[in-house]
N, C-alpha and C positions, 0 to 999 in steps of 0.2 A: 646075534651078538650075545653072548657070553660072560658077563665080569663078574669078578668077585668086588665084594665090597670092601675088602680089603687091599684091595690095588685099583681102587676104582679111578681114582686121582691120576694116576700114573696110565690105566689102559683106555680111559677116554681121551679126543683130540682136545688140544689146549681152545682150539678156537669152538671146540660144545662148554666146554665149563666156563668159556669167557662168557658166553650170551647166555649162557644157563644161569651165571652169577650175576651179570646186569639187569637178566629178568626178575632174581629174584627181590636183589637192592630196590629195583623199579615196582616192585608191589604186582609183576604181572601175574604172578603165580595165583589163579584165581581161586583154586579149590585144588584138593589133595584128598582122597578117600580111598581107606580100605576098603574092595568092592567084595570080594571074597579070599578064601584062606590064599595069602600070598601073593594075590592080583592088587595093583592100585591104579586108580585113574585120576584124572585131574586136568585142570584146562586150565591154559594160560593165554593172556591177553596182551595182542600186540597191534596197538593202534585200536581201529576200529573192530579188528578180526579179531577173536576167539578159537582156539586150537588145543584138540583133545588130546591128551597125552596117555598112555597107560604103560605099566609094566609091571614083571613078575618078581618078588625077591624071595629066593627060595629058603628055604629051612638050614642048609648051609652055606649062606650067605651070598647068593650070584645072583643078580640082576638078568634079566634076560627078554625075551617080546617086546623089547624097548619097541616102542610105535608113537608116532604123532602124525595128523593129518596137516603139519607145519606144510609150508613150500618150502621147496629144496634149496 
């Protein structure tokens, strides 16, 4: 996956930015870190489980290696 941060709203599914936004309202967003130039990682908490999230936002603005070890 591929987005620009500028159409980020629009090229993700409504139902990631629902539970993206619940999570964050809900305090699940555990930690957010810049790990190195451009990479970030972070885990968020759902329920009793803990789930790593990472991705890349490049020098011209696109998200990309979106990865979480979430269940599908």
């Amino acid at each position: 996956m591929h987005v620009s941060l500028e159409n980020f709203f629009n090229d993700i599914s409504p139902e990631l930015l629902e539970t993206a936004d619940d999570m964050l309202q809900n305090g699940q967003l555990v930690s957010l870190t810049k790990t190195e130039e451009d990479w970030y990682c972070g885990e968020v908490a759902e329920g009793s489980q803990e789930y790593q999230v990472g991705f890349k936002i490049s020098p011209e603005g696109f998200i990309s290696n979106l990865r979480c070890d979430c269940p599908d």
